[in-house]
NUSERO-177376 format. One record per residue (C-alpha): residue number from 1; residue in one letter; chain; x negated, z negated, y. Coordinates in nm, 4 decimals, m for minus. Layout:
# residues N
site n = NUM | res = A | chain = A | c1 = X | c3 = Z | c2 = Y
...
***
This chain:
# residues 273
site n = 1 | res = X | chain = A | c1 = m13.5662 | c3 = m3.1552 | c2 = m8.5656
site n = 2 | res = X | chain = A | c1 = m13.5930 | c3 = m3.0139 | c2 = m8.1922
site n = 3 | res = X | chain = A | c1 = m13.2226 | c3 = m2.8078 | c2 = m8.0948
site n = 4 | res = X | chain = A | c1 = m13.4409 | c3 = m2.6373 | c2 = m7.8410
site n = 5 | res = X | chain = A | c1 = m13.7385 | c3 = m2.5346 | c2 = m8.0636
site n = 6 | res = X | chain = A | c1 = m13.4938 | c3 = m2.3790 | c2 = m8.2867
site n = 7 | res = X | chain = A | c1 = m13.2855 | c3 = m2.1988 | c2 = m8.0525
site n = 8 | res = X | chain = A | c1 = m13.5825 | c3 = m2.0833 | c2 = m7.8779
site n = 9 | res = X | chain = A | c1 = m13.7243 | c3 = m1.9240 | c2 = m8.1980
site n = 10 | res = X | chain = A | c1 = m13.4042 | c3 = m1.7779 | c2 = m8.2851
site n = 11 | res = X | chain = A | c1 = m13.3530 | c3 = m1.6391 | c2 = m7.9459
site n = 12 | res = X | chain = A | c1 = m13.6596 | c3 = m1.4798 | c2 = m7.9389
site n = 13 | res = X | chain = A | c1 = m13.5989 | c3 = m1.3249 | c2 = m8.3087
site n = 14 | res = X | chain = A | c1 = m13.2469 | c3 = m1.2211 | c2 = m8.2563
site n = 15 | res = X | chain = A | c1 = m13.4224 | c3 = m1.0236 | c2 = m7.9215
site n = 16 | res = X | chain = A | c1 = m13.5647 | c3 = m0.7786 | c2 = m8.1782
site n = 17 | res = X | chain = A | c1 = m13.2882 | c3 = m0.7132 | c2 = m8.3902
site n = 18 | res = X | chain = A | c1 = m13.0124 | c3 = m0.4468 | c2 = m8.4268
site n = 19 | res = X | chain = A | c1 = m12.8065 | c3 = m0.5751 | c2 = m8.7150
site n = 20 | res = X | chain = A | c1 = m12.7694 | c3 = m0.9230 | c2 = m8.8372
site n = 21 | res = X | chain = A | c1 = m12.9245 | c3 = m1.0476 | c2 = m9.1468
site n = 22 | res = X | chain = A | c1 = m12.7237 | c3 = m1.2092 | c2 = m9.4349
site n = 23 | res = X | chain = A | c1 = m13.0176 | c3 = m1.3040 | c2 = m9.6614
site n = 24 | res = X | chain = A | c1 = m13.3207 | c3 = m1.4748 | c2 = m9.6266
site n = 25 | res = X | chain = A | c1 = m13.5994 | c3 = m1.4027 | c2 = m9.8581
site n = 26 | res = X | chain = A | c1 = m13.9034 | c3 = m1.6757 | c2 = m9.8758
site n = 27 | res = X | chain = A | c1 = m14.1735 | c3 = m1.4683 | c2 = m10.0624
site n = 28 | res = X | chain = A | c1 = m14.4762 | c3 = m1.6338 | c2 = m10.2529
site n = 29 | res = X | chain = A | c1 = m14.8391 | c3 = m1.6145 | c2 = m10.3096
site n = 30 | res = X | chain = A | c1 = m14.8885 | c3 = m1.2501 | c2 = m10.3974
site n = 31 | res = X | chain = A | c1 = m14.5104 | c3 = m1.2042 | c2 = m10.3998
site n = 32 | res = X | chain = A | c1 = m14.5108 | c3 = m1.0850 | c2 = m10.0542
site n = 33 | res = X | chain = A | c1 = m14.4846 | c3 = m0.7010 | c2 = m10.1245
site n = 34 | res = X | chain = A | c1 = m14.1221 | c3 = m0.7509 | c2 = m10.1576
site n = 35 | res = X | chain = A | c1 = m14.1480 | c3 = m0.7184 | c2 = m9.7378
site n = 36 | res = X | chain = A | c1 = m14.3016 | c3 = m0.3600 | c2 = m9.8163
site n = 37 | res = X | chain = A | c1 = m13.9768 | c3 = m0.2220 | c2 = m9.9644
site n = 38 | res = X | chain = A | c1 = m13.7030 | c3 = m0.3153 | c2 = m9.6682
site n = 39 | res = X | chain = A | c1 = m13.6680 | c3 = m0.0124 | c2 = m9.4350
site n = 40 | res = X | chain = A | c1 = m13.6339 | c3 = 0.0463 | c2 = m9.0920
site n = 41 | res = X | chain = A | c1 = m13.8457 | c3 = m0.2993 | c2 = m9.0823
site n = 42 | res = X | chain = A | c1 = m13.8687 | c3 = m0.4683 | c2 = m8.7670
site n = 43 | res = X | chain = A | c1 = m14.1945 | c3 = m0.7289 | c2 = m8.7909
site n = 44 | res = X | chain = A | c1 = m14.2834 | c3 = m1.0086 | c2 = m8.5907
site n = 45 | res = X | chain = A | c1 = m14.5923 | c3 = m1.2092 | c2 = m8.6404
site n = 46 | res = X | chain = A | c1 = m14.5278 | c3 = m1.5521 | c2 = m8.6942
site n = 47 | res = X | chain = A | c1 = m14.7796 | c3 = m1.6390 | c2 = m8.4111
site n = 48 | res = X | chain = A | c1 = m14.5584 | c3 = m1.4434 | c2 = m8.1559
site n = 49 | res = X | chain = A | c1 = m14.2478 | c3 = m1.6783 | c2 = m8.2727
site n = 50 | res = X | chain = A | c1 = m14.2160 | c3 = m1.9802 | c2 = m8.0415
site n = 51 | res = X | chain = A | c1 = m14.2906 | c3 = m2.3007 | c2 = m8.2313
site n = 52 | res = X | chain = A | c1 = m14.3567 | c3 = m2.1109 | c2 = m8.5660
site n = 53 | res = X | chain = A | c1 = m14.6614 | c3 = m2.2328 | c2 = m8.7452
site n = 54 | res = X | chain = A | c1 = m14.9265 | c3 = m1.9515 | c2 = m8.9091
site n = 55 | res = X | chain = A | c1 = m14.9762 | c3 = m1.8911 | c2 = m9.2771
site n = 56 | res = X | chain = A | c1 = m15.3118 | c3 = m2.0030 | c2 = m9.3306
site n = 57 | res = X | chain = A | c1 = m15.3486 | c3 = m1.8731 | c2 = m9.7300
site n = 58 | res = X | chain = A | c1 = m15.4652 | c3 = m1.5830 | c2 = m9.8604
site n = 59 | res = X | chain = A | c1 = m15.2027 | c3 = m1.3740 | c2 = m10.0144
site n = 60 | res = X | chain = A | c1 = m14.9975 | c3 = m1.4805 | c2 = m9.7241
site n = 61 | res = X | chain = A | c1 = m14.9395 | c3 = m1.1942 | c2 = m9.4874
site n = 62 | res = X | chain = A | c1 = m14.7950 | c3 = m1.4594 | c2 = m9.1922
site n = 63 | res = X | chain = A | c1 = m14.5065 | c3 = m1.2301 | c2 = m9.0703
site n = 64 | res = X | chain = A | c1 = m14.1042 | c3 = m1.2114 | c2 = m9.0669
site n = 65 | res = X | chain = A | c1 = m13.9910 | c3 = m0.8270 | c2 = m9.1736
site n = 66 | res = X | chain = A | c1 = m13.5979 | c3 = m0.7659 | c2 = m9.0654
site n = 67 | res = X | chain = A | c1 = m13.4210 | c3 = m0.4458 | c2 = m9.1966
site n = 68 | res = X | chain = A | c1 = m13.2549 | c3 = m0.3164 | c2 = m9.5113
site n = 69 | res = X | chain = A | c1 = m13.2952 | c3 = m0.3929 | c2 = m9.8713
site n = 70 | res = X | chain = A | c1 = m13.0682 | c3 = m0.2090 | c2 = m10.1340
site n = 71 | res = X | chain = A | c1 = m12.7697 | c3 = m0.1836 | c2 = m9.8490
site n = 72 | res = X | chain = A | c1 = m12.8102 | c3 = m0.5853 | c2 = m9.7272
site n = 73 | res = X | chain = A | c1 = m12.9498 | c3 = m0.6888 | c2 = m9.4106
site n = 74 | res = X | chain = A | c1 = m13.2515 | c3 = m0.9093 | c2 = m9.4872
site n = 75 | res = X | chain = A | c1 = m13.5162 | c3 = m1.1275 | c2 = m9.3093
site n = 76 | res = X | chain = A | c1 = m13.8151 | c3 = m1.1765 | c2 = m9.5054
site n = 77 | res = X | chain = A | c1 = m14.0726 | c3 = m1.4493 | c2 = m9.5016
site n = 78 | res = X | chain = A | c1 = m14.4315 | c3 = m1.2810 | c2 = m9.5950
site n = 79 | res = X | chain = A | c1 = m14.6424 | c3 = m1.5925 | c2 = m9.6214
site n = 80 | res = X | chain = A | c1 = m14.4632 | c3 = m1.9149 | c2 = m9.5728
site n = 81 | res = X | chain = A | c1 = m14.6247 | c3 = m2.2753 | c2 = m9.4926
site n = 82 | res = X | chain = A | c1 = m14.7375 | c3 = m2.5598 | c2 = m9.7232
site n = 83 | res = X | chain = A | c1 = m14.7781 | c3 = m2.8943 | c2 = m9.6589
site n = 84 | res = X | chain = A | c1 = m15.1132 | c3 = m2.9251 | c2 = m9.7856
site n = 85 | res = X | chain = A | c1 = m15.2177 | c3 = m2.6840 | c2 = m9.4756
site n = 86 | res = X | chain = A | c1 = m15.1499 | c3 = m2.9745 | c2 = m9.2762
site n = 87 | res = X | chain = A | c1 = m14.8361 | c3 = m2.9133 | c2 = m9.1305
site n = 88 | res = X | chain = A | c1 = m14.5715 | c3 = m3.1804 | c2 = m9.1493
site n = 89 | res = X | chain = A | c1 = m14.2721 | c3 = m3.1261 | c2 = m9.3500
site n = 90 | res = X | chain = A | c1 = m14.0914 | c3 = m3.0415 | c2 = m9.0143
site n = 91 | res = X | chain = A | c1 = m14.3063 | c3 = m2.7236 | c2 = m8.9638
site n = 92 | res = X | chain = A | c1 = m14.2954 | c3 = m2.6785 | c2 = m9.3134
site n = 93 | res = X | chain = A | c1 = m13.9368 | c3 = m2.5914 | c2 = m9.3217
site n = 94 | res = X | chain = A | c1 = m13.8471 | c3 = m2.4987 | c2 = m8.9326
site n = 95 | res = X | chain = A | c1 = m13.8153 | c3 = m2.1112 | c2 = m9.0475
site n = 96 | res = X | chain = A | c1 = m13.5009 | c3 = m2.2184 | c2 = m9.2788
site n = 97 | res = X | chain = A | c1 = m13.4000 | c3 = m2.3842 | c2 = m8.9539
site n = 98 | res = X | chain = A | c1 = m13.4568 | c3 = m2.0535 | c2 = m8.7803
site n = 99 | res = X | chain = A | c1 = m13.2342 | c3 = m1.8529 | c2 = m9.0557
site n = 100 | res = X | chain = A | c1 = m12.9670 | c3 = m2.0954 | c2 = m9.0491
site n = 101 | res = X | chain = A | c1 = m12.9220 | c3 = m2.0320 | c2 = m8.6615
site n = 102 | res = X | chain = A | c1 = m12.9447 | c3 = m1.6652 | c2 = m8.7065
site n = 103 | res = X | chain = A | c1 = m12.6754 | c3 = m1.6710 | c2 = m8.9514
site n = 104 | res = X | chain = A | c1 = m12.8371 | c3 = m1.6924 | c2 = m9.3030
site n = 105 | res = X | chain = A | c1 = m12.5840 | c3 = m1.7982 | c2 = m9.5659
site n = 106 | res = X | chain = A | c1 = m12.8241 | c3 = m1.7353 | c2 = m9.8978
site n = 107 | res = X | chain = A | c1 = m13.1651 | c3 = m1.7661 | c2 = m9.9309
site n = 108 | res = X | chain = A | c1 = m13.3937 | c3 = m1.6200 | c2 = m10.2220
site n = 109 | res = X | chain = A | c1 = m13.7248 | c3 = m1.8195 | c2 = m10.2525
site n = 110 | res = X | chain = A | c1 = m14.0134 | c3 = m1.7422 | c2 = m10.4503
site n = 111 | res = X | chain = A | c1 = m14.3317 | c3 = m1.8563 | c2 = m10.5317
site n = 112 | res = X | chain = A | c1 = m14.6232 | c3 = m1.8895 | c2 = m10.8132
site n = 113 | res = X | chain = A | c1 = m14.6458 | c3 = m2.1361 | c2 = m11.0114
site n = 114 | res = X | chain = A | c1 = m14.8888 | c3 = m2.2465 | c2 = m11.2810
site n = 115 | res = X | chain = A | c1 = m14.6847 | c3 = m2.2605 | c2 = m11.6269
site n = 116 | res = X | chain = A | c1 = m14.6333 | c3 = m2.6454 | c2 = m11.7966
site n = 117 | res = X | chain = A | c1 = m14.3739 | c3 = m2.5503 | c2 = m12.0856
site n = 118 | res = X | chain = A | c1 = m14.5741 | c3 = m2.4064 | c2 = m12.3623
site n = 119 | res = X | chain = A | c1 = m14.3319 | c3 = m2.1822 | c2 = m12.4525
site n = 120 | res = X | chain = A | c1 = m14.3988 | c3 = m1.9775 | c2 = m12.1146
site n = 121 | res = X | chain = A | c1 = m14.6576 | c3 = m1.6872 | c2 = m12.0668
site n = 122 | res = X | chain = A | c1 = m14.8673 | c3 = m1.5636 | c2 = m11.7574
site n = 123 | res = X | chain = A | c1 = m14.6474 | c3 = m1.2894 | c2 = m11.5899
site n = 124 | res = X | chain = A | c1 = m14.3135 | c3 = m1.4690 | c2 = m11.7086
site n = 125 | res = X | chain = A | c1 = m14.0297 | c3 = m1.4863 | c2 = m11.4201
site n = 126 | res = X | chain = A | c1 = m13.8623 | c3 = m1.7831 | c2 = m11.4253
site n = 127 | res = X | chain = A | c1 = m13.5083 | c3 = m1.8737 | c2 = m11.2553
site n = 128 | res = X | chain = A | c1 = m13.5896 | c3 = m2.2197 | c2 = m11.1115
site n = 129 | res = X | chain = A | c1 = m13.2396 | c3 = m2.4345 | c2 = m11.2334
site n = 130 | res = X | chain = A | c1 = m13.3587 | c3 = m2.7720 | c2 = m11.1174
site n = 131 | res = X | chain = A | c1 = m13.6619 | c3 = m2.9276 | c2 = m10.9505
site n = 132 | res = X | chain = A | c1 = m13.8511 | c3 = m3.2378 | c2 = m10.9380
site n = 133 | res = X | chain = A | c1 = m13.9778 | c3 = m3.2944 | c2 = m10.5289
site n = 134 | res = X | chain = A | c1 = m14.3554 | c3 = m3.4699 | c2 = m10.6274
site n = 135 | res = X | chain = A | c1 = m14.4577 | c3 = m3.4602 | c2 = m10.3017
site n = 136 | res = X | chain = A | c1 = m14.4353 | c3 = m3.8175 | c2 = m10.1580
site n = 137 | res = X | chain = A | c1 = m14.2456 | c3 = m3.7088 | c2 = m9.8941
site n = 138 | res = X | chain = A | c1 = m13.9193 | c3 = m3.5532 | c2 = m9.8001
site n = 139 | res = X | chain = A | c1 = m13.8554 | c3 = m3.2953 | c2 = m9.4749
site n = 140 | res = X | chain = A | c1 = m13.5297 | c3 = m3.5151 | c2 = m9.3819
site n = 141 | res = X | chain = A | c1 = m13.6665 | c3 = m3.8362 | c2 = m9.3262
site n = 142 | res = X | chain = A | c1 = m13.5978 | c3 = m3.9672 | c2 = m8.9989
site n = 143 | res = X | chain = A | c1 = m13.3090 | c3 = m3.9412 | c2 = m8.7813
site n = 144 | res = X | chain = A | c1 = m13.0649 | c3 = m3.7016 | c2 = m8.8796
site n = 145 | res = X | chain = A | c1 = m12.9055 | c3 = m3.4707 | c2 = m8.6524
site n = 146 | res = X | chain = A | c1 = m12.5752 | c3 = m3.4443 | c2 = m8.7731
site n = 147 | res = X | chain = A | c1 = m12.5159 | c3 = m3.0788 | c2 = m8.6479
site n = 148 | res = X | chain = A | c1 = m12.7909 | c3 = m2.9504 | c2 = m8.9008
site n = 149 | res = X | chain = A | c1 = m12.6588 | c3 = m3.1281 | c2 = m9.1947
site n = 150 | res = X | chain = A | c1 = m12.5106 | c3 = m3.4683 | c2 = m9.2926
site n = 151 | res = X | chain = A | c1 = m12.7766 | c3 = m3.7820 | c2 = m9.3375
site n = 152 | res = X | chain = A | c1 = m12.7367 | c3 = m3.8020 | c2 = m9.7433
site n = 153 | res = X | chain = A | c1 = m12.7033 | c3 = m3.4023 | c2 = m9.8800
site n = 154 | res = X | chain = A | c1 = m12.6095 | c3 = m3.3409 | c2 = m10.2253
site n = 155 | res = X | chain = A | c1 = m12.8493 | c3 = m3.2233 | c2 = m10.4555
site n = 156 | res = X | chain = A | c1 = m12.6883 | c3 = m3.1982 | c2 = m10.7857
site n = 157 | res = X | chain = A | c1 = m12.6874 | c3 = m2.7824 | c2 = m10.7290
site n = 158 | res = X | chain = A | c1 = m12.9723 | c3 = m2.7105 | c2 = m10.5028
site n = 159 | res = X | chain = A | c1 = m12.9954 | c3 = m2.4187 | c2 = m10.6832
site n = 160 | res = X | chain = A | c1 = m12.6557 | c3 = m2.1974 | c2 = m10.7278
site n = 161 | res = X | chain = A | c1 = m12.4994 | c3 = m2.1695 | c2 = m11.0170
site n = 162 | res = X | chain = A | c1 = m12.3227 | c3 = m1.8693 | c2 = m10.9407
site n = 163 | res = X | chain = A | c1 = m12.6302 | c3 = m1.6793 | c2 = m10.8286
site n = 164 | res = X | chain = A | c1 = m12.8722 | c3 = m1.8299 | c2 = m11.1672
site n = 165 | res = X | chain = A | c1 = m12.5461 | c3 = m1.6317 | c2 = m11.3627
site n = 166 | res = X | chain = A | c1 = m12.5922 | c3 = m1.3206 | c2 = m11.1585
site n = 167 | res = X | chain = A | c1 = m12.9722 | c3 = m1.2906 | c2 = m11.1869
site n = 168 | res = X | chain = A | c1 = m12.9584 | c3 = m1.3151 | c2 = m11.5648
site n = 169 | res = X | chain = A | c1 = m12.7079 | c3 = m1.0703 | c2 = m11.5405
site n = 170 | res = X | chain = A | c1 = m12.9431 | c3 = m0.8370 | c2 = m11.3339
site n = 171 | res = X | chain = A | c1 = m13.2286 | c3 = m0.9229 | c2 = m11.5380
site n = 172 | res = X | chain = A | c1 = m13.0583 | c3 = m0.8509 | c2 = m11.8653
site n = 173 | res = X | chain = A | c1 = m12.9555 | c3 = m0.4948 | c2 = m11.7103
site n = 174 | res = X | chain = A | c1 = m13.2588 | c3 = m0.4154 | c2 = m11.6572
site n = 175 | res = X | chain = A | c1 = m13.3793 | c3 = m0.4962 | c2 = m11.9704
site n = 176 | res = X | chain = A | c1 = m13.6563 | c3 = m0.8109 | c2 = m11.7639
site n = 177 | res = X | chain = A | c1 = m13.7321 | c3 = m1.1075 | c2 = m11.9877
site n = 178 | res = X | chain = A | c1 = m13.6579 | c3 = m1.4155 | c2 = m11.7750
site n = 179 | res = X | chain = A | c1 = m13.7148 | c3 = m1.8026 | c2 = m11.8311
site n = 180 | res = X | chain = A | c1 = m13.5361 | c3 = m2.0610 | c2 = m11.6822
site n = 181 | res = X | chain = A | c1 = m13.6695 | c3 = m2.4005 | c2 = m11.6189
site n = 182 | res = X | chain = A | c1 = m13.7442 | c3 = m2.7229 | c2 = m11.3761
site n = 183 | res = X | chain = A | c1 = m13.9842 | c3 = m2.6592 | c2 = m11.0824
site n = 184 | res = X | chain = A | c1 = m14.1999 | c3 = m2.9624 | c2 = m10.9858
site n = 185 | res = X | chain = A | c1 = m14.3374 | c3 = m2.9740 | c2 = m10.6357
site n = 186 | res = X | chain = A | c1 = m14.6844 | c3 = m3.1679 | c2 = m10.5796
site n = 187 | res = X | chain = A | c1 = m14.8880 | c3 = m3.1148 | c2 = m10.2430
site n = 188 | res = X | chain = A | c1 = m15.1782 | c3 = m2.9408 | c2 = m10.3786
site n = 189 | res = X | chain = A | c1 = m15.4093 | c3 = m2.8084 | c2 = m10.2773
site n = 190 | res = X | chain = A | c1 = m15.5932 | c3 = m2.9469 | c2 = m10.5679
site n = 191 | res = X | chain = A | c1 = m15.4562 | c3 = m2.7998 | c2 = m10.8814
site n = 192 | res = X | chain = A | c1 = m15.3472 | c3 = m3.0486 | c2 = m11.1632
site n = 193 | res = X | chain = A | c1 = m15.5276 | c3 = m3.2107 | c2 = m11.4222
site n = 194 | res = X | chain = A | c1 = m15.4917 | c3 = m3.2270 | c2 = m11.7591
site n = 195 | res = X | chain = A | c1 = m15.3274 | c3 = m3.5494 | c2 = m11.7785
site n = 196 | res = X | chain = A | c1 = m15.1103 | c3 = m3.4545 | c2 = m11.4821
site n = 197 | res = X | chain = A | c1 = m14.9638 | c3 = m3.1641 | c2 = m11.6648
site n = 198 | res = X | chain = A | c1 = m14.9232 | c3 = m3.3891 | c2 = m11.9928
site n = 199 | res = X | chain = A | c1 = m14.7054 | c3 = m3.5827 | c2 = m11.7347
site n = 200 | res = X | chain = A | c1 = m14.5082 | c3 = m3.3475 | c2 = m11.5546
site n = 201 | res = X | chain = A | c1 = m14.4150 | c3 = m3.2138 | c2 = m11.9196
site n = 202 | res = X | chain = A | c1 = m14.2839 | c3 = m3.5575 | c2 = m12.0110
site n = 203 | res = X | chain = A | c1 = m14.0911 | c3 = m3.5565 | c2 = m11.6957
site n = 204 | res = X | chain = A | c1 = m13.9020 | c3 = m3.2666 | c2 = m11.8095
site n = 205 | res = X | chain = A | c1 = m14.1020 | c3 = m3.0300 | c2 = m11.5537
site n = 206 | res = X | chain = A | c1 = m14.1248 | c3 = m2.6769 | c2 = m11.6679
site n = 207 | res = X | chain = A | c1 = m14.3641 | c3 = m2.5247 | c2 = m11.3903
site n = 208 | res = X | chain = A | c1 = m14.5735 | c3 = m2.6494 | c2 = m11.1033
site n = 209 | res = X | chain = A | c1 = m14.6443 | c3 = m2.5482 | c2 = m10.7930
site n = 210 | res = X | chain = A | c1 = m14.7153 | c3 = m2.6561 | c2 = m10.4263
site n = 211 | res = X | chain = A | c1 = m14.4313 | c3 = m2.5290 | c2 = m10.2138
site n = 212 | res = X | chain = A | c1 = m14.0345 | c3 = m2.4486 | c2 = m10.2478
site n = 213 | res = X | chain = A | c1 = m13.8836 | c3 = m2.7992 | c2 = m10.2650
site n = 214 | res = X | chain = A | c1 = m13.9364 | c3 = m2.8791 | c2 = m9.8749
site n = 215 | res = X | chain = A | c1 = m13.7500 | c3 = m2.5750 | c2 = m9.8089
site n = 216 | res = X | chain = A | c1 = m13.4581 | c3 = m2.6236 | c2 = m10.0511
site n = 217 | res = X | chain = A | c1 = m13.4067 | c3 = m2.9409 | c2 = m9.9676
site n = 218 | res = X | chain = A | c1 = m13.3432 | c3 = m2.8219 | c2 = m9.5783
site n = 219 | res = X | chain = A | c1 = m13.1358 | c3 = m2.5342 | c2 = m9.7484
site n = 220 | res = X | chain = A | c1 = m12.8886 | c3 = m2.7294 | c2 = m9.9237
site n = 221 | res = X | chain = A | c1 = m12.8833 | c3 = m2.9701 | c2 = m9.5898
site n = 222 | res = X | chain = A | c1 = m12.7913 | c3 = m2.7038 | c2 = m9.3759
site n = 223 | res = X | chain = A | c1 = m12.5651 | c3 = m2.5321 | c2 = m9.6346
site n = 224 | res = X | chain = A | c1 = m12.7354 | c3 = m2.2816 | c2 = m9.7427
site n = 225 | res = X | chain = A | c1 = m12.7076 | c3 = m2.1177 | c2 = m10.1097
site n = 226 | res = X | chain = A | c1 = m13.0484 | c3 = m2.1106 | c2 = m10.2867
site n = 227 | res = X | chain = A | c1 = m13.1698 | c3 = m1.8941 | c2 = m10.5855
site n = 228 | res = X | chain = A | c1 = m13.5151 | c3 = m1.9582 | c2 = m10.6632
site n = 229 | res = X | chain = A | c1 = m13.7564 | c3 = m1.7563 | c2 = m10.8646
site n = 230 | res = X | chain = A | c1 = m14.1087 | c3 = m1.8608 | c2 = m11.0091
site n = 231 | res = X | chain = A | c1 = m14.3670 | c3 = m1.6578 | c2 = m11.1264
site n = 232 | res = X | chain = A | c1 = m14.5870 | c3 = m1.8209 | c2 = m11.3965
site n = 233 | res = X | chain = A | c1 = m14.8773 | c3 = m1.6691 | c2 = m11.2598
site n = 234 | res = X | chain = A | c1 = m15.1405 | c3 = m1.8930 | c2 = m11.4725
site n = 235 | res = X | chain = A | c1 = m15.0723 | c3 = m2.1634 | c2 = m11.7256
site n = 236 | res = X | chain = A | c1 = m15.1464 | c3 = m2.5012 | c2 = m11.6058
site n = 237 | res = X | chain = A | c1 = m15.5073 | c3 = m2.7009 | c2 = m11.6495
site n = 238 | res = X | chain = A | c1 = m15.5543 | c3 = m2.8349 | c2 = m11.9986
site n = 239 | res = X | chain = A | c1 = m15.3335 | c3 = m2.5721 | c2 = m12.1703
site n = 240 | res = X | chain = A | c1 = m15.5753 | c3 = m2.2592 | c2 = m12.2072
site n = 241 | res = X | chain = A | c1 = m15.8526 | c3 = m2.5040 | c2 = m12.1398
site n = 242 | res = X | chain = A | c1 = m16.0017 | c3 = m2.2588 | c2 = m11.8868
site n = 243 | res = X | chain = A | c1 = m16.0889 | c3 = m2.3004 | c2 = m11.5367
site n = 244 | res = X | chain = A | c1 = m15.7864 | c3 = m2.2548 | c2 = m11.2580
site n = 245 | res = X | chain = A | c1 = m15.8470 | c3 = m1.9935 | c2 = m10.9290
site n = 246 | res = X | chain = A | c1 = m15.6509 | c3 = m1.8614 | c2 = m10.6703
site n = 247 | res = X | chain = A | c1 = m15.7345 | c3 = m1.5075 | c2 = m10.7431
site n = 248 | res = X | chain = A | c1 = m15.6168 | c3 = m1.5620 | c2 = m11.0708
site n = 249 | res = X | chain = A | c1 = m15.2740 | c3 = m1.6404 | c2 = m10.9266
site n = 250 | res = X | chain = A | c1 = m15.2744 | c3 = m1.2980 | c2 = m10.6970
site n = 251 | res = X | chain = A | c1 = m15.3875 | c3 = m1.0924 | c2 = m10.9958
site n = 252 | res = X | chain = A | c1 = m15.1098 | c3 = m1.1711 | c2 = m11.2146
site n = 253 | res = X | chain = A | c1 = m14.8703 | c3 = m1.1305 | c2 = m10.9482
site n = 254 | res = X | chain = A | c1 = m14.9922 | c3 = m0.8087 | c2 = m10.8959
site n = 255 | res = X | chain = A | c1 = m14.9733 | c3 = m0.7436 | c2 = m11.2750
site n = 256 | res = X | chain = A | c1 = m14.5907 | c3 = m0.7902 | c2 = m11.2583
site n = 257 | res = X | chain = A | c1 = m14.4975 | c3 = m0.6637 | c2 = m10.9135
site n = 258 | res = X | chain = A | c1 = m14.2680 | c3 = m0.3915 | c2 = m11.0896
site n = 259 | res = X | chain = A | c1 = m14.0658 | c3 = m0.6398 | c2 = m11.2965
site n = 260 | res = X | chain = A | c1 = m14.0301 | c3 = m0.8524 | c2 = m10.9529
site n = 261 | res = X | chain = A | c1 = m13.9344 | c3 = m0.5924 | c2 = m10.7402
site n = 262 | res = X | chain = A | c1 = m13.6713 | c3 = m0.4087 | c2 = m10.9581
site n = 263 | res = X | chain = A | c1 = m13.5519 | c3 = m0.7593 | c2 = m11.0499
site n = 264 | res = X | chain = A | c1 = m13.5003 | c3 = m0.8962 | c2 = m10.6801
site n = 265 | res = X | chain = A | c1 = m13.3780 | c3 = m0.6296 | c2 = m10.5389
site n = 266 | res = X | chain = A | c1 = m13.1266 | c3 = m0.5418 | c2 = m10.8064
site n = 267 | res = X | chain = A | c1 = m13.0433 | c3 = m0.9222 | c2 = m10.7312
site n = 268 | res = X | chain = A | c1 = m12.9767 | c3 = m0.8411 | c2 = m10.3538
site n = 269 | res = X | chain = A | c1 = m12.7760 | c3 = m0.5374 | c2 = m10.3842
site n = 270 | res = X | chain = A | c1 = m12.5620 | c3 = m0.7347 | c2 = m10.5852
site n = 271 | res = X | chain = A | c1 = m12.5387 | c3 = m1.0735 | c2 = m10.4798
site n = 272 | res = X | chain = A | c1 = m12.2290 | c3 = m1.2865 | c2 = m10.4431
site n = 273 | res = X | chain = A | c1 = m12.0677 | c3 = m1.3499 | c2 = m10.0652
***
């Protein structure tokens, strides 16, 4: 990973602001209107940022919002980047690279995924407490720079602990229904088949998706804490036995926006230092 690339996107980012984030937020297919409730927003496209890729996805708005959410100084992803765009896992997860530099010490990440438990339900939320990387490949391979993280990170809590507790805690007083479960990456953009699933299931995987694990990975290499939320925005091929869309996906996100908004930003206003 390029020293210069990074400092020159943070540079350029820290230009805009007045205050100095504390979280970074890495918001999903259709999970993106999170960015809509920070105030006094500052935006920057991602094509403005030097050596930033561009969210190619629909349901992806492509921009970084900076301001307040519930009293915490934030810095939102809306759209983020997936392998399967063609992007190398290097460009997949430069932005963590970016919040790292600009101070970032937590990171929420969020994204839809299609359910495999068949206990879940469309329009569950589900507090990611493991995953399963799928992909065939892995963002540190290569050198390592030892000033962004140490060549073999460990992995046995890439996702906190501490902050799963707290979000149950939020999401019970609220009165939100949350699931908990494994997250397995895969590259997409192909959704699964049926014997895929079948699979993943035996595996121990809980939900699927095709994003999140590059990004965690680089997280817990550079230190960062991660909570990570899923939305089971469609249950996975072979299940319902009915056909698999994207605009299925931004429909049911849209269904629970409520739930996901009270419930992340109850999350933030209360998350551990």
């Amino acid at each position: 990973m390029n020293h210069i690339a990074i400092k020159e996107a943070s540079n350029y980012v820290k230009s805009k602001l007045k205050e100095t984030p504390e979280i970074g937020l890495i918001l999903g297919s259709g999970l993106g209107v999170l960015g809509e409730e920070i105030e006094n927003p500052i935006t920057i496209a991602y094509k403005d940022i030097p050596h930033f890729p561009e969210s190619t996805v629909s349901g992806h708005k492509g921009q970084l919002v900076i301001g307040t959410l519930e009293g915490k100084q934030v810095i939102a992803m809306q759209g983020r980047f997936h392998y399967y765009e063609g992007y190398s896992m290097n460009q997949v997860t430069f932005p963590v690279r970016v919040m790292k530099d600009l101070g970032i010490e937590s990171i929420i990440v969020t994204n839809a995924a299609g359910g495999i438990n068949e206990e879940f339900n469309p329009g569950d939320l589900m507090l990611i407490t493991d995953h399963i990387n799928n992909m065939g490949d892995n963002p540190l391979i290569g050198k390592n720079d030892e000033d962004l993280g140490v060549r073999f990170p460990d992995m046995s809590q890439s996702y906190d602990r501490e902050f799963i507790k707290h979000a149950e805690s939020c999401a019970a007083s609220l009165g939100i229904f949350v699931q908990k479960g494994v997250y397995v990456g895969n590259t997409g953009p192909a959704y699964e088949t049926p014997a895929e699933v079948r699979m993943l299931r035996t595996l121990g995987g809980d939900a699927v998706g095709m994003s999140t694990v590059p990004e965690v990975v680089v997280s817990r290499h550079a230190g960062i804490r991660v909570l990570g939320i899923s939305c089971i925005s469609n249950m996975a091929a072979g299940i319902l036995d009915q056909p698999l869309t994207h605009d299925e996906v931004i429909e049911t996100t849209e269904k629970v926006k409520t739930n996901f908004l009270q419930f992340v930003k109850k999350i933030v206003s209360t998350l551990p230092a």
